[in-house]
C-alpha positions as CSV (number, residue, x, y, z in Angstrom):
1,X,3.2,-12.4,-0.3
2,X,1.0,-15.2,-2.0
3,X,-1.0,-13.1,-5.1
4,X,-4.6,-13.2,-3.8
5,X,-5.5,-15.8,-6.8
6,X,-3.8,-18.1,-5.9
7,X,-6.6,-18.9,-3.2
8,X,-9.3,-19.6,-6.2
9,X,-8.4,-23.0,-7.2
10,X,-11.7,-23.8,-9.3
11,X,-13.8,-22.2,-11.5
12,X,-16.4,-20.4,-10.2
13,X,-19.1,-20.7,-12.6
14,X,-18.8,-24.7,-13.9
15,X,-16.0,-26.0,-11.1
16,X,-13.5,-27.1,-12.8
17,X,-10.1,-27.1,-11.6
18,X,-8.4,-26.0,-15.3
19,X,-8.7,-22.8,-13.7
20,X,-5.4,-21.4,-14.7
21,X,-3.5,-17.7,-14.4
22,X,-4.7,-15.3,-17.6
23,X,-2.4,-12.8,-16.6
24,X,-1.4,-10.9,-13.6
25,X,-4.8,-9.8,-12.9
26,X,-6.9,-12.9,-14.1
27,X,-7.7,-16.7,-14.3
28,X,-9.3,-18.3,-17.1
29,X,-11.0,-21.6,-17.4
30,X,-9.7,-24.0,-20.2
31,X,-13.3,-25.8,-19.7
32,X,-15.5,-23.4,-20.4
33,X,-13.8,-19.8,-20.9
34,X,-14.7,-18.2,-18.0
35,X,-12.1,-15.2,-17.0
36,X,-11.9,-14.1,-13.7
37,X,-10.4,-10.2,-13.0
38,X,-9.0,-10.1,-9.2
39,X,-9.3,-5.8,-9.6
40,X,-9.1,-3.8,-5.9
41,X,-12.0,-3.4,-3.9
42,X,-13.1,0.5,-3.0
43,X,-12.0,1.4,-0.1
44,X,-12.7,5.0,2.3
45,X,-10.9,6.9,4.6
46,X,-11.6,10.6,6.1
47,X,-9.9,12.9,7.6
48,X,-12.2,15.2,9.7
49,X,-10.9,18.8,10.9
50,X,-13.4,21.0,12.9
51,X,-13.1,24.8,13.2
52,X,-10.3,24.0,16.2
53,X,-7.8,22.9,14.3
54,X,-8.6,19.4,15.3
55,X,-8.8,16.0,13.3
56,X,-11.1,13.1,14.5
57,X,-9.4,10.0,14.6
58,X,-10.4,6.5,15.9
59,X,-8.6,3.4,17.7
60,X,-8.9,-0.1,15.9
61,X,-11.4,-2.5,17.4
62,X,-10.6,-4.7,15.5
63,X,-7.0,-6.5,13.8
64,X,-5.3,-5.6,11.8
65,X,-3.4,-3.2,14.1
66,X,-6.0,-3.8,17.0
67,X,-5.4,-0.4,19.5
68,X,-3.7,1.7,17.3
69,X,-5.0,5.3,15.6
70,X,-6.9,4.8,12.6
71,X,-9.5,7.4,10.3
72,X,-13.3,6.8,10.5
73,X,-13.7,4.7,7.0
74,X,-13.1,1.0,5.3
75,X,-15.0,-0.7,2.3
76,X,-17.5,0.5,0.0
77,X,-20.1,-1.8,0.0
78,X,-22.4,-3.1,-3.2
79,X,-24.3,-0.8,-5.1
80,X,-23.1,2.3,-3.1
81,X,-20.7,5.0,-4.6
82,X,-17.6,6.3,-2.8
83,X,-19.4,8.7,-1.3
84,X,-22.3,7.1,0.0
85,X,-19.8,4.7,1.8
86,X,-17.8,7.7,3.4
87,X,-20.5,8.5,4.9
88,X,-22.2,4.9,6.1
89,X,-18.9,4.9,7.3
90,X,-18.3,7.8,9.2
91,X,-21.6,7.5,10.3
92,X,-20.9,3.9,11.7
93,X,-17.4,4.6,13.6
94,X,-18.6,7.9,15.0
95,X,-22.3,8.4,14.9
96,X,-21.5,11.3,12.8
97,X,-24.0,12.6,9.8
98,X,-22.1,14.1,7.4
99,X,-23.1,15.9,3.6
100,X,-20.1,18.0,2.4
101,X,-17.0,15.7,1.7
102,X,-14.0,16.7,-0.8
103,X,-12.3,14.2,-2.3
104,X,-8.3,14.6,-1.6
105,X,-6.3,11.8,-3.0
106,X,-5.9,7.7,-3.6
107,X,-3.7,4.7,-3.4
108,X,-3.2,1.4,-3.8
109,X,-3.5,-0.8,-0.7
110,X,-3.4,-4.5,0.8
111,X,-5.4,-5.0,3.8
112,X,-4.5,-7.9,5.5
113,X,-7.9,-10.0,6.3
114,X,-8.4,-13.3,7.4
115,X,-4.7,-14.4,6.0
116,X,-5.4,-12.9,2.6
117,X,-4.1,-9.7,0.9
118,X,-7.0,-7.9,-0.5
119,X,-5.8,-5.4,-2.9
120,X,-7.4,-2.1,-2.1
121,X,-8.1,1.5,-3.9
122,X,-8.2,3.5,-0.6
123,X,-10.0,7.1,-1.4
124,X,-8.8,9.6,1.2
125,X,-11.5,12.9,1.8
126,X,-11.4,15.7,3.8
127,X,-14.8,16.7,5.7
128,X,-14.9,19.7,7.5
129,X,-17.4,20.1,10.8
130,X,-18.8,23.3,12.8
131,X,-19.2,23.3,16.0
132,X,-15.9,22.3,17.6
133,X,-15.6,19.2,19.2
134,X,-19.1,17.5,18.0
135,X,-20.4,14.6,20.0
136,X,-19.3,11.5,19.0
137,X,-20.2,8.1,19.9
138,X,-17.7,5.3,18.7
139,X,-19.0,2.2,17.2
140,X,-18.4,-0.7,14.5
141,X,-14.7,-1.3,13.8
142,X,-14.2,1.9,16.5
143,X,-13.4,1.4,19.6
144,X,-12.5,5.1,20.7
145,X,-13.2,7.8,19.2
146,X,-11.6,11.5,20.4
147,X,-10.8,14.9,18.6
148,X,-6.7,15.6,18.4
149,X,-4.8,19.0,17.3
150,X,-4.0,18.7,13.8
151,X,-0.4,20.2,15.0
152,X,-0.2,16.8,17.3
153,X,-1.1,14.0,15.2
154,X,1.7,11.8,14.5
155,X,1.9,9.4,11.8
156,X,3.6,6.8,14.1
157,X,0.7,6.4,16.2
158,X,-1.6,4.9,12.9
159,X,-0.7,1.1,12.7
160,X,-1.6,0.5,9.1
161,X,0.9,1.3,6.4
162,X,-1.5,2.8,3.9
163,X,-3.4,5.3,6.5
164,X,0.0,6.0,7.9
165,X,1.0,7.2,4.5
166,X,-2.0,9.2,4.0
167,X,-1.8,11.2,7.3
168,X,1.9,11.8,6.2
169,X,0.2,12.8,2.4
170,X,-2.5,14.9,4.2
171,X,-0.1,16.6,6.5
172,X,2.6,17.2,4.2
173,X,0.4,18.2,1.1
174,X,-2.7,18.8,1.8
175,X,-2.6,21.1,4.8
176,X,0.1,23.5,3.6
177,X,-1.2,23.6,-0.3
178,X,-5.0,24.0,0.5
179,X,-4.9,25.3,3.8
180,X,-8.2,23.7,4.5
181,X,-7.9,23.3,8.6
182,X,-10.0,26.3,10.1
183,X,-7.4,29.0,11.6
184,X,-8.7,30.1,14.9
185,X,-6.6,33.4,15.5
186,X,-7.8,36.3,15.3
């Protein structure tokens, strides 16, 4: 895969095209100093569990991985933190308002967009909902939108790699460690 600076070609603050590779991470102009960091973009996802033992999860809209399972998140945008996002997110892809989000884990990502590899930080958090199966109304990058047992979800059903990995994280880890998915029996 082509390193995602090798699409900047000139310098973006005077032009120039002595724009050369710093280090791994950088370019530097030999006109006029400029360094340019290529560092990952903040990304979100979330897993949400309701007292059923049930985790929301959505279909793509949208390619990558058009039709298959996905989590309610993507990119943070500008002058928003982590959490804000989250929840512009969730909110977004399931009409869902959310406060109370814990953060679980991260890792590194590249999402595919528009031919380019954009390297990613993906934040994964866990947000717990009363009520049962709440409303929902898929939207934005969602196309459906439905509740599914935590004991049914399967990690071959969620077409990118790095949410894939993160259901297989959350189910693996997070589930049996924390125990954080409401227990119905009585």
């Amino acid at each position: 895969m082509e390193h995602p600076l090798e699409k900047f070609k000139y310098c973006p603050v005077c032009g120039s095209d002595h724009f050369v590779v710093n280090n791994f991470k950088s370019k530097k102009c030999e006109d006029c100093g400029f360094t340019y960091y290529a560092n990952p973009c903040s990304a979100t996802a979330a897993f949400i569990v309701n007292e059923n033992d049930e985790m929301l999860v959505v279909r793509r809209a949208k390619e990558p991985a058009l039709g298959t399972y996905d989590l309610p998140g993507g990119f943070c945008d500008m002058g928003e933190t982590v959490e804000e996002g989250m929840r512009r997110e969730i909110k977004e892809e399931t009409g869902l308002e959310v406060q109370d989000i814990q953060y679980l884990f991260s890792s590194p990502n590249v999402y595919q967009y528009s031919g380019m590899g954009i390297h990613t930080l993906d934040m994964d958090y866990l947000v717990r909902v009363k009520g049962g199966r709440l409303a929902i109304q898929a939207a934005d990058d969602a196309a459906e939108a439905f509740w599914i047992p935590i004991n049914k979800v399967n990690p071959a059903d969620f077409g990118l790699t790095s949410i894939r990995n993160a259901v297989i994280r959350f189910l693996h880890e997070t589930l049996r460690k924390q125990k954080i998915y409401y227990i119905n029996k009585v």
